[in-house]
ROFI-907759 format. One line per field, with one value per residue: residue in three letters; x, y, z of N, C-alpha, C, O in turn. Coordinates in pm, whole numbers, plus 50000, padded with zeros to 5 digits. Atoms other than C-alpha are relative to their C-alpha. Last residue first. Example, Ala and Ser with C-alpha at 12.3 -4.5 7.8 and 13.67 -1.06 7.14 Angstrom:
rest (SER | ALA)
nx (49918 | 50089)
ny (49881 | 49881)
nz (49994 | 50000)
cax (51367 | 51230)
cay (49894 | 49550)
caz (50714 | 50780)
cx (49923 | 50090)
cy (50109 | 50120)
cz (50073 | 50000)
ox (49974 | 50194)
oy (50220 | 50118)
oz (50090 | 50066)
***
This chain:
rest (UNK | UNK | UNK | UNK | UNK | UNK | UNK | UNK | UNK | UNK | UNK | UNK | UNK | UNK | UNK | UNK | UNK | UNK | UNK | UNK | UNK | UNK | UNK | UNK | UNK | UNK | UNK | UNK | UNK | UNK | UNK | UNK | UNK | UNK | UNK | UNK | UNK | UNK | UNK | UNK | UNK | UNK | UNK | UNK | UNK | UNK | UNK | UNK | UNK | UNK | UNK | UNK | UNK | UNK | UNK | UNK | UNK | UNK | UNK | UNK | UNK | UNK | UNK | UNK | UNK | UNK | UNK | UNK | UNK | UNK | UNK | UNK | UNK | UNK | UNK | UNK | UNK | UNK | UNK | UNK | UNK | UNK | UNK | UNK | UNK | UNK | UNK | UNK | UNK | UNK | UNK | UNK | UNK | UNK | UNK | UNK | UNK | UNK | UNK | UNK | UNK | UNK | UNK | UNK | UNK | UNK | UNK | UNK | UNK | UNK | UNK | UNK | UNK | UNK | UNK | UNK | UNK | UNK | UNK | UNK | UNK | UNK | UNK | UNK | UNK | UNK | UNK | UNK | UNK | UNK | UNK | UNK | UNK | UNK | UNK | UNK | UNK | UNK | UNK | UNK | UNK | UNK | UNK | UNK | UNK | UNK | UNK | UNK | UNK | UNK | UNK | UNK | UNK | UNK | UNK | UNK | UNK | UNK | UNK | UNK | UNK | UNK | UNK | UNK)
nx (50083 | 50068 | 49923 | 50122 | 50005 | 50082 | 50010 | 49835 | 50039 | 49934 | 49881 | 50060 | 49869 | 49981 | 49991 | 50141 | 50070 | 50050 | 49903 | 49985 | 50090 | 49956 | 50044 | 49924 | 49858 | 50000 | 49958 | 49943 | 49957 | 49893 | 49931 | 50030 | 50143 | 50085 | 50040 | 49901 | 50010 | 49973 | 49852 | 50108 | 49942 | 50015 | 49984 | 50000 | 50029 | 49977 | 49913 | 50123 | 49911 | 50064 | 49843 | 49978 | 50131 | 49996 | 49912 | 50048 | 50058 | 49933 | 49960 | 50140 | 50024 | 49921 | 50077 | 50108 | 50026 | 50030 | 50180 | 50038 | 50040 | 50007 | 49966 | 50017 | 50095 | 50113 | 49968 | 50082 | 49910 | 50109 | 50110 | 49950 | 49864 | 50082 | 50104 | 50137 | 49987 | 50154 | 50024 | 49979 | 50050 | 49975 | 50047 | 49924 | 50056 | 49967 | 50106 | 50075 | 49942 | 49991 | 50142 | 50003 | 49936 | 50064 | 50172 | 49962 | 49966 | 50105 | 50064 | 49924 | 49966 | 50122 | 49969 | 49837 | 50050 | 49980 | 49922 | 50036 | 49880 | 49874 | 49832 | 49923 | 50122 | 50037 | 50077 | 50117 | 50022 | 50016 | 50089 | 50117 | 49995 | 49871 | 50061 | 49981 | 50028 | 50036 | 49932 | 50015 | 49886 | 49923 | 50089 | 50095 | 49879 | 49996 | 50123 | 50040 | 49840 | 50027 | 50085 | 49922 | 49953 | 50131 | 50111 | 50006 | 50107 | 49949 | 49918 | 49918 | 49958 | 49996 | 49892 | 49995 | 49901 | 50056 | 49968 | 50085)
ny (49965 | 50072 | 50133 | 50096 | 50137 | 49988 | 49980 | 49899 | 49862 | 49970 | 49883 | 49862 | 49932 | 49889 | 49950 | 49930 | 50090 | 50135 | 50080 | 50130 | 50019 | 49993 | 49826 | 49883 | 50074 | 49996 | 49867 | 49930 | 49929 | 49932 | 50099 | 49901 | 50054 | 49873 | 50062 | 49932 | 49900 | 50053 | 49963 | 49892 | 50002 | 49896 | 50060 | 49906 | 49983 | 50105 | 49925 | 50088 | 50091 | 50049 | 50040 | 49889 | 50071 | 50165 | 49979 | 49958 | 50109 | 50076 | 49933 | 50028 | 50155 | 49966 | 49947 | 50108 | 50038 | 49896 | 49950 | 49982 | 49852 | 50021 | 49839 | 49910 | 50041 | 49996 | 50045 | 50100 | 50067 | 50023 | 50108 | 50141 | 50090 | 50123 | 50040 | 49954 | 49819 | 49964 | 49880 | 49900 | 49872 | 49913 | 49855 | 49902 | 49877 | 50021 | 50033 | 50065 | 50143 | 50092 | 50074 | 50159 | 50139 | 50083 | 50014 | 50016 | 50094 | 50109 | 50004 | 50060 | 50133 | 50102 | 50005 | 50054 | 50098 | 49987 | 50053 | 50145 | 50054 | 49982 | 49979 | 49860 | 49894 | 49975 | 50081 | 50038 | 49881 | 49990 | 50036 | 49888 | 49826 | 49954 | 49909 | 49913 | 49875 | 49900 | 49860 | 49843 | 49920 | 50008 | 49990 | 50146 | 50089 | 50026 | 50011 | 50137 | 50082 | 50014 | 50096 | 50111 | 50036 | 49973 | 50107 | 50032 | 50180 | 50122 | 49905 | 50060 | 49999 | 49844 | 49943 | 49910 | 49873 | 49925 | 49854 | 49882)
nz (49840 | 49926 | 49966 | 49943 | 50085 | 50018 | 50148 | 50037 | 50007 | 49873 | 50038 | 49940 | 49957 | 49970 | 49889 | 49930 | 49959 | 50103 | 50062 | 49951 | 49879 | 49876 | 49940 | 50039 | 49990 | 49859 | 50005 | 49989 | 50123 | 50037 | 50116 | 50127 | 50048 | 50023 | 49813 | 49911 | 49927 | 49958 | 49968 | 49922 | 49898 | 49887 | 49891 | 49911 | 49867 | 49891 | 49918 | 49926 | 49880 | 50023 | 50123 | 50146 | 50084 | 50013 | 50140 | 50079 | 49996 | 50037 | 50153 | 50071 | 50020 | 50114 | 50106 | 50065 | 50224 | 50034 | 50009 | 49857 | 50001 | 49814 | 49986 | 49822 | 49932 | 49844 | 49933 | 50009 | 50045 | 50081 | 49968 | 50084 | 49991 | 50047 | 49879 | 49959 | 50069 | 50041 | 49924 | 50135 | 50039 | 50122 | 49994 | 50106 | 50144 | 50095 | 50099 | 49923 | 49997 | 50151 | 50022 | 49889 | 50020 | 50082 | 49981 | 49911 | 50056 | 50017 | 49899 | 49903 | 50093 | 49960 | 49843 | 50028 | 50070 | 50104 | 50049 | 49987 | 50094 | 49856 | 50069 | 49872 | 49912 | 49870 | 49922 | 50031 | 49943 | 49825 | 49963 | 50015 | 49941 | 50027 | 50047 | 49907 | 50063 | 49956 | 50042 | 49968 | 50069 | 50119 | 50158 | 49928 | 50004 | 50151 | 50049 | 49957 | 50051 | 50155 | 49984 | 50016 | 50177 | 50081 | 49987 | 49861 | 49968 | 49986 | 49959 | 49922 | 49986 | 49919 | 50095 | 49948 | 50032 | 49884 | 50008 | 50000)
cax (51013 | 51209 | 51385 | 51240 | 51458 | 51354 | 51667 | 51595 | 51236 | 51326 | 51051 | 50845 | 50889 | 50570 | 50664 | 50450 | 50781 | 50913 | 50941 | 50680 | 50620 | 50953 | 50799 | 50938 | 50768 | 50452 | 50532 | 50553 | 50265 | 50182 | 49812 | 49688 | 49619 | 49898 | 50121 | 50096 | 49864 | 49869 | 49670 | 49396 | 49538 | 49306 | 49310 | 49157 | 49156 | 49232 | 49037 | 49017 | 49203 | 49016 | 49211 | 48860 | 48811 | 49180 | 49125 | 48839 | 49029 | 49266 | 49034 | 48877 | 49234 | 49275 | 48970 | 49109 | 49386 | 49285 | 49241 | 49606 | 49625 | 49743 | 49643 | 49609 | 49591 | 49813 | 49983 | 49723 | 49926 | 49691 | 49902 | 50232 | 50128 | 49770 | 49933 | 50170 | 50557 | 50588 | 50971 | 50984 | 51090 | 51075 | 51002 | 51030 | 50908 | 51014 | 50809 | 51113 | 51338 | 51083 | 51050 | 51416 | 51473 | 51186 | 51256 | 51650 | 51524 | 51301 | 51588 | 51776 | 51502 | 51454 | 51832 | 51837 | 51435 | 51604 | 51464 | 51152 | 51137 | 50799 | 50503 | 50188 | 49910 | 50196 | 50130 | 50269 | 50594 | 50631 | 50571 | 50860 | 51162 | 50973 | 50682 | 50785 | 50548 | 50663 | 50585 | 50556 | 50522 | 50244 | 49970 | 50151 | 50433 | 50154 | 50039 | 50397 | 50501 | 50135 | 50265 | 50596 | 50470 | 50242 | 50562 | 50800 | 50954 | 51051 | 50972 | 50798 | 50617 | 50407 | 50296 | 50147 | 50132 | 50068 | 50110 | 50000)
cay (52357 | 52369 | 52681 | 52946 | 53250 | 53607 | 53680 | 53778 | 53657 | 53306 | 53221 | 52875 | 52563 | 52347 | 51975 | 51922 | 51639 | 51875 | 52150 | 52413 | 52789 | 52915 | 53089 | 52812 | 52500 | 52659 | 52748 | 52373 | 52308 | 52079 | 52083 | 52270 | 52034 | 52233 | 51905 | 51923 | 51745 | 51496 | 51549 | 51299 | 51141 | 51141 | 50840 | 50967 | 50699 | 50786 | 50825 | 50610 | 50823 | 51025 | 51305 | 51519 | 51205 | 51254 | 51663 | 51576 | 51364 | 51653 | 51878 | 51632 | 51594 | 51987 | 51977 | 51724 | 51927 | 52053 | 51729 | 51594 | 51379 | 51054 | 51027 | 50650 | 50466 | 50633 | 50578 | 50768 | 51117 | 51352 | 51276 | 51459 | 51801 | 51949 | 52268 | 52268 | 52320 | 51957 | 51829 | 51489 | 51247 | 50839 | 50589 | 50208 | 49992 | 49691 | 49867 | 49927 | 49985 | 50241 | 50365 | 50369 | 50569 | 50833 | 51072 | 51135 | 51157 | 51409 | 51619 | 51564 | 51695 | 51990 | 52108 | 52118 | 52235 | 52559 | 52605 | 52822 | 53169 | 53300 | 53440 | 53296 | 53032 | 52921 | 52699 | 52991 | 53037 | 52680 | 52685 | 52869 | 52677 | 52354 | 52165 | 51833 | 51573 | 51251 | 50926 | 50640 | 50232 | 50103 | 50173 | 50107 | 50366 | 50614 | 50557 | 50598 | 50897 | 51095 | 50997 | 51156 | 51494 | 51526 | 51449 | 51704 | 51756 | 52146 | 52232 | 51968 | 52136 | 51912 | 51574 | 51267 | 50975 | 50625 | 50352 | 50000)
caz (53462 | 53135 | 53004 | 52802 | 52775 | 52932 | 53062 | 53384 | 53397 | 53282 | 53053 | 53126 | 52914 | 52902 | 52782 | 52452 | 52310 | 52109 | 52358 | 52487 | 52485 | 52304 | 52018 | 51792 | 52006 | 51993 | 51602 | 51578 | 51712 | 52021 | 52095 | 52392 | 52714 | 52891 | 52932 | 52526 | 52335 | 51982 | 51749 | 51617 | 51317 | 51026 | 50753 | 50425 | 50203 | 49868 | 49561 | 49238 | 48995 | 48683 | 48672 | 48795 | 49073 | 49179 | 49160 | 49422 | 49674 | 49698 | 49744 | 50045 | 50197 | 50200 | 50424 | 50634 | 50658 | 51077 | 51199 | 51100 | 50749 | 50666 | 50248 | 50212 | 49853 | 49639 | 49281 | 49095 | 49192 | 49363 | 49646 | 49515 | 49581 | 49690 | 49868 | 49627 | 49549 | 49769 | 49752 | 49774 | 50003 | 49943 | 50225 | 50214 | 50456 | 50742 | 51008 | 51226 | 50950 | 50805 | 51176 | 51246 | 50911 | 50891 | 51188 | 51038 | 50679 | 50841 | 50977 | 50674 | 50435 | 50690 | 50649 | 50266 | 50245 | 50443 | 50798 | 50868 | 51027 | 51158 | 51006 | 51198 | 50999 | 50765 | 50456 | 50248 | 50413 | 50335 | 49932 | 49830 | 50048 | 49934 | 50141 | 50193 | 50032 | 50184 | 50067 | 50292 | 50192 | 50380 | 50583 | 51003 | 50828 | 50782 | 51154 | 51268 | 51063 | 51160 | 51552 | 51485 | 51323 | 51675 | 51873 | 51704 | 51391 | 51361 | 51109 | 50912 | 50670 | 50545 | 50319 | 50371 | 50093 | 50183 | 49936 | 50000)
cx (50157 | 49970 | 49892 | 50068 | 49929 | 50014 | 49860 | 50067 | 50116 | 50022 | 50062 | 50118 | 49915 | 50080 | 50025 | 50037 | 49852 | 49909 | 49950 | 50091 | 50071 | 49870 | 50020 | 50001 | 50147 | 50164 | 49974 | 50044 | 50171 | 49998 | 50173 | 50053 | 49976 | 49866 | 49895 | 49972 | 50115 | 49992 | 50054 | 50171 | 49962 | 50077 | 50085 | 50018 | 50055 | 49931 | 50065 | 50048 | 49912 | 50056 | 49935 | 50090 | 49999 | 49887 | 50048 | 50048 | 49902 | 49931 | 50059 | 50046 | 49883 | 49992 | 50109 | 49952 | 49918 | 50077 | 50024 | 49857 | 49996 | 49997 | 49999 | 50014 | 49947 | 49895 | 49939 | 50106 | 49938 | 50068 | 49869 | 49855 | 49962 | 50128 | 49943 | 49900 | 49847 | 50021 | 49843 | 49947 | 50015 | 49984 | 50083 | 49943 | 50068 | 49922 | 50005 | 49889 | 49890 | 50088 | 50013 | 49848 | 49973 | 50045 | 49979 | 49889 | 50047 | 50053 | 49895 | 49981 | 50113 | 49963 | 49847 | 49961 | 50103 | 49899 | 50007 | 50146 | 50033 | 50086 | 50100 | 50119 | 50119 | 49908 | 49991 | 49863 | 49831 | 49974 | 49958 | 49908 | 49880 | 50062 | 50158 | 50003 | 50082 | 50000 | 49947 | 50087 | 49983 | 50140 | 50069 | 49926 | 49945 | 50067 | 50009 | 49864 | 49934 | 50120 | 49927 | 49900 | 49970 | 50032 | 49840 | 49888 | 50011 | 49934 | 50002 | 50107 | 50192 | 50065 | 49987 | 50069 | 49973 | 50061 | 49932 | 50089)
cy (49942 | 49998 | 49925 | 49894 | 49928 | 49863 | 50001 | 50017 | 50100 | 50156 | 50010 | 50103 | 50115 | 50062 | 50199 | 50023 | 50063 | 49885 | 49928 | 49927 | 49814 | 49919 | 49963 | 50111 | 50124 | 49978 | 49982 | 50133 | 50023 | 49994 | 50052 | 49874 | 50084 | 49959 | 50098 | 49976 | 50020 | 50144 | 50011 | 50082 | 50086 | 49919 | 50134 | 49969 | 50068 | 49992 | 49944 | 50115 | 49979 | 49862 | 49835 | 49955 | 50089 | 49966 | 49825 | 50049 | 50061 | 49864 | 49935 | 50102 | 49969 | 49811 | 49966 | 50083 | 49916 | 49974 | 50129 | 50074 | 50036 | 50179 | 50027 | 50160 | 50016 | 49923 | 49976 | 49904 | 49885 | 49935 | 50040 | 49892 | 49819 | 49912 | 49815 | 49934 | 49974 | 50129 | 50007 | 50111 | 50083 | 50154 | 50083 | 50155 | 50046 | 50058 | 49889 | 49886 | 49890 | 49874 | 49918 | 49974 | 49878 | 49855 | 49879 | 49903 | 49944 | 49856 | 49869 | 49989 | 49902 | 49843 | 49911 | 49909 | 49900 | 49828 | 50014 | 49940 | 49859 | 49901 | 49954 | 50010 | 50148 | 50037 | 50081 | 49954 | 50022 | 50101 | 50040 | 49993 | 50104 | 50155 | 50068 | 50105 | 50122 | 50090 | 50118 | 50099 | 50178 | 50075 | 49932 | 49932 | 49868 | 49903 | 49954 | 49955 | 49882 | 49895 | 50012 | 49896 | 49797 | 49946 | 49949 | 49885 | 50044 | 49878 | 50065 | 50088 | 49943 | 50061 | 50182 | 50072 | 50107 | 50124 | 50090 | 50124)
cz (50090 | 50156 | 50092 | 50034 | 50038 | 49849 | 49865 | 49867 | 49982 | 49979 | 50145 | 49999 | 50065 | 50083 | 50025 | 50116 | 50082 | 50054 | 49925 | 49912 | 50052 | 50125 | 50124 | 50076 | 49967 | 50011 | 50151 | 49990 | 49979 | 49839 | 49994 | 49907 | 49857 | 49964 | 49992 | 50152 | 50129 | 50139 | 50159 | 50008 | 50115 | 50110 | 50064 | 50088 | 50062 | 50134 | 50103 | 50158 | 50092 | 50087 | 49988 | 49881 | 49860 | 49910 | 49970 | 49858 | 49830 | 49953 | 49944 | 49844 | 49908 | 49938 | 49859 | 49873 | 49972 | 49827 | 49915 | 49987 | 50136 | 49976 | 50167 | 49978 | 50064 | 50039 | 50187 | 50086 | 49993 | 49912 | 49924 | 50028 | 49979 | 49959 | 49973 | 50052 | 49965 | 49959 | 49943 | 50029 | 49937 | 50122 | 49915 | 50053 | 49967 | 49858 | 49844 | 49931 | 50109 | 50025 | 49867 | 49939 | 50055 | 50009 | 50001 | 50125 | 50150 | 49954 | 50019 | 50119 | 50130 | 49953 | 50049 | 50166 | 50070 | 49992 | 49835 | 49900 | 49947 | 49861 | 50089 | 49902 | 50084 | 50039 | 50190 | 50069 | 49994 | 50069 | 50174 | 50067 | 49960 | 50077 | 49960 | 49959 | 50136 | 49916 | 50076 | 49930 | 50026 | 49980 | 49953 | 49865 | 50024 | 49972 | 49837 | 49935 | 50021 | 49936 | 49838 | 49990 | 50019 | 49834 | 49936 | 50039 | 50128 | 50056 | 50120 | 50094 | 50056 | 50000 | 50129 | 49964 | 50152 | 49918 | 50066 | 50000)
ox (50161 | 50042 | 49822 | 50127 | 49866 | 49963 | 49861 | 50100 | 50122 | 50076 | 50010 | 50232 | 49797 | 50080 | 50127 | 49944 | 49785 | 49817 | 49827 | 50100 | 50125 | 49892 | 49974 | 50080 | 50250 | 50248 | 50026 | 50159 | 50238 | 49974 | 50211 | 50081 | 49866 | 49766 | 49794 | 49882 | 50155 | 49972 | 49969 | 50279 | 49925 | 50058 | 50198 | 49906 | 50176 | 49856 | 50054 | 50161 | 49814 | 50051 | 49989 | 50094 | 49970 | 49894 | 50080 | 49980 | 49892 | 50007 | 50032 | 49991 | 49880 | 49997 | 50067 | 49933 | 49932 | 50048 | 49955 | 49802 | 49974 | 50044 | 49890 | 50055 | 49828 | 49812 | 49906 | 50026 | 49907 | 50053 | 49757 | 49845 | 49866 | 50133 | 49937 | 49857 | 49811 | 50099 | 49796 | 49870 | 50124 | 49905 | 50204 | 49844 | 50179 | 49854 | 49909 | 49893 | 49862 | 50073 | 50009 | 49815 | 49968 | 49978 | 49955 | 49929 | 50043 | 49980 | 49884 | 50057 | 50065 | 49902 | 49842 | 49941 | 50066 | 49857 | 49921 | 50168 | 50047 | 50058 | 50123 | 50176 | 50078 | 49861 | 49918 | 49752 | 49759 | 49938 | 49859 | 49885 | 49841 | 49997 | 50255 | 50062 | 50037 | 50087 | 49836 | 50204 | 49874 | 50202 | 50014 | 49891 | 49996 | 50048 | 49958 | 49893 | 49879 | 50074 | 49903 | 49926 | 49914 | 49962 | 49782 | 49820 | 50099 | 49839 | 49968 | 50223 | 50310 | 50119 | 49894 | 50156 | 49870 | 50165 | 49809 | 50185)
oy (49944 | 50047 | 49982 | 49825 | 49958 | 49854 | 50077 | 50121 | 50215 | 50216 | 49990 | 50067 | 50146 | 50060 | 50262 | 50071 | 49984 | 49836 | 49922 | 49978 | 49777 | 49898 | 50034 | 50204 | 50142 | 50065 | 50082 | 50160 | 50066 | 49901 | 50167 | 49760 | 50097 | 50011 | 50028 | 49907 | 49946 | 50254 | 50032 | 50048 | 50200 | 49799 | 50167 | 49940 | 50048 | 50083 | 49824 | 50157 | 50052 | 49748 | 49783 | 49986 | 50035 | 49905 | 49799 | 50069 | 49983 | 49794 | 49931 | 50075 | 49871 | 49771 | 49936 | 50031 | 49846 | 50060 | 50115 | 50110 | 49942 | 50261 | 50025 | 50189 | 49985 | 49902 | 49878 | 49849 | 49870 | 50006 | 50022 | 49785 | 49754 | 49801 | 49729 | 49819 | 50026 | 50197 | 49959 | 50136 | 50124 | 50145 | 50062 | 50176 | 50037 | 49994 | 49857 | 49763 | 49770 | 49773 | 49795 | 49867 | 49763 | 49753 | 49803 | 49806 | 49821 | 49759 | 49783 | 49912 | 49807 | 49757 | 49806 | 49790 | 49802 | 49776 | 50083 | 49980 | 49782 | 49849 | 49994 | 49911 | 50250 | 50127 | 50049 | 50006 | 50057 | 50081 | 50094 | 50087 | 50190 | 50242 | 50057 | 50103 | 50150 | 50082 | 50140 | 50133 | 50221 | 50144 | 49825 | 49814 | 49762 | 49859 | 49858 | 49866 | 49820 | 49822 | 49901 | 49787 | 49718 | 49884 | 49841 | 49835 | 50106 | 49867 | 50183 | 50047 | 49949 | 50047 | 50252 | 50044 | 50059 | 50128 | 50084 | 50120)
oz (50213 | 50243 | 50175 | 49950 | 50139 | 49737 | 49769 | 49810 | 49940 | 49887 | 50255 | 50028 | 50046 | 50206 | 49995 | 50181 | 50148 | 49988 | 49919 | 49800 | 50156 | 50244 | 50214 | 50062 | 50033 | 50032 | 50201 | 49954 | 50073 | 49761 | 50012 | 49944 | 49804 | 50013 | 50001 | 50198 | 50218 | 50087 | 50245 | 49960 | 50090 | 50128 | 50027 | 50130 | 50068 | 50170 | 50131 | 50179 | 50105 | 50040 | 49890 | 49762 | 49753 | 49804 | 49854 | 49757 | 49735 | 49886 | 49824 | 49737 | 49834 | 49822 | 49747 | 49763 | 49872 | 49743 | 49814 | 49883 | 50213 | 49896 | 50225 | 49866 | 50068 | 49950 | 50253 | 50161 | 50112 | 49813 | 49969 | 49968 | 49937 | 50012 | 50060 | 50041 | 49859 | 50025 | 49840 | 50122 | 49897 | 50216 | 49924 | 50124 | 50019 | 49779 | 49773 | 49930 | 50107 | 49957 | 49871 | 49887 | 50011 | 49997 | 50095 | 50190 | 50149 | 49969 | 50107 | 50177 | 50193 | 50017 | 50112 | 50190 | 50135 | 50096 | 49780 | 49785 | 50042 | 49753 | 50203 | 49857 | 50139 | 49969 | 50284 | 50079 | 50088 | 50185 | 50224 | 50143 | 50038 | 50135 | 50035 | 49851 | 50247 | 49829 | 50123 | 49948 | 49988 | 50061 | 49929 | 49858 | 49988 | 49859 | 49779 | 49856 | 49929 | 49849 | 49790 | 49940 | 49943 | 49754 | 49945 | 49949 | 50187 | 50133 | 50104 | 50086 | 50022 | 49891 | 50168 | 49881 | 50199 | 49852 | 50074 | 50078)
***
């Protein structure tokens, strides 16, 4: 089976890792990683986002144990749009977090337009911080909480975020 997902990635954290695992539980896993143009794009908040170069090696980093784990394959490619490599007739899965479902159903709809069977839509819930918020990575960027959802708190003197 063929899985496609496809994001930022910037930086991986526990929420990426459980979409990884899930897609990895499908099948074979391509990634759609959003290119230097694209990613500024997909943000909800402006903020600064690795090169492709540097995030590619991050994720290839992610991808390995699980794909050995799982005995799978995994490809990544760059995504230069929103809809990207999983309107591609190869596919079966599309792993998605709650909030791209929608982009999951456009995507499902340029499939039926190209004339490709669609895929299954398999939703990951997301995953939550000690806080009970979701971890993001722009949470993670702006200092609130770490990769794994543990809430850092500023140190009033400097006004860095270091763990409880």
């Amino acid at each position: 089976m063929d899985v496609a997902l496809g994001g930022t990635f910037d930086p991986v954290h526990d929420g990426h890792r459980r979409l990884f695992e899930r897609a990895f539980e499908l099948g074979d896993v391509t990634v759609g990683l959003t290119t230097d143009e694209l990613a500024p794009q997909t943000r909800h908040v402006d903020r600064h986002v690795k090169s492709f170069d540097e995030r590619t090696q991050a994720l290839e980093d992610e991808l390995e144990p699980l794909a050995i784990e799982h005995d799978r394959e995994f490809e990544i490619r760059p995504l230069e749009e929103p809809t990207g490599i999983a309107t591609e007739p190869q596919f079966e899965y599309l792993v998605v977090s709650p909030e791209t479902i929608e982009g999951g159903k456009r995507i499902n709809e340029i499939r039926h337009e190209r004339g490709h069977d669609p895929l299954e839509i398999v939703v990951v819930p997301h995953v939550l911080a000690d806080d009970d918020d979701i971890i993001s990575s722009t949470r993670i960027v702006n200092g609130e909480i770490d990769e794994h959802g543990t809430v850092l708190e500023a140190d009033v003197e400097t006004g860095r975020q270091d763990p409880d």
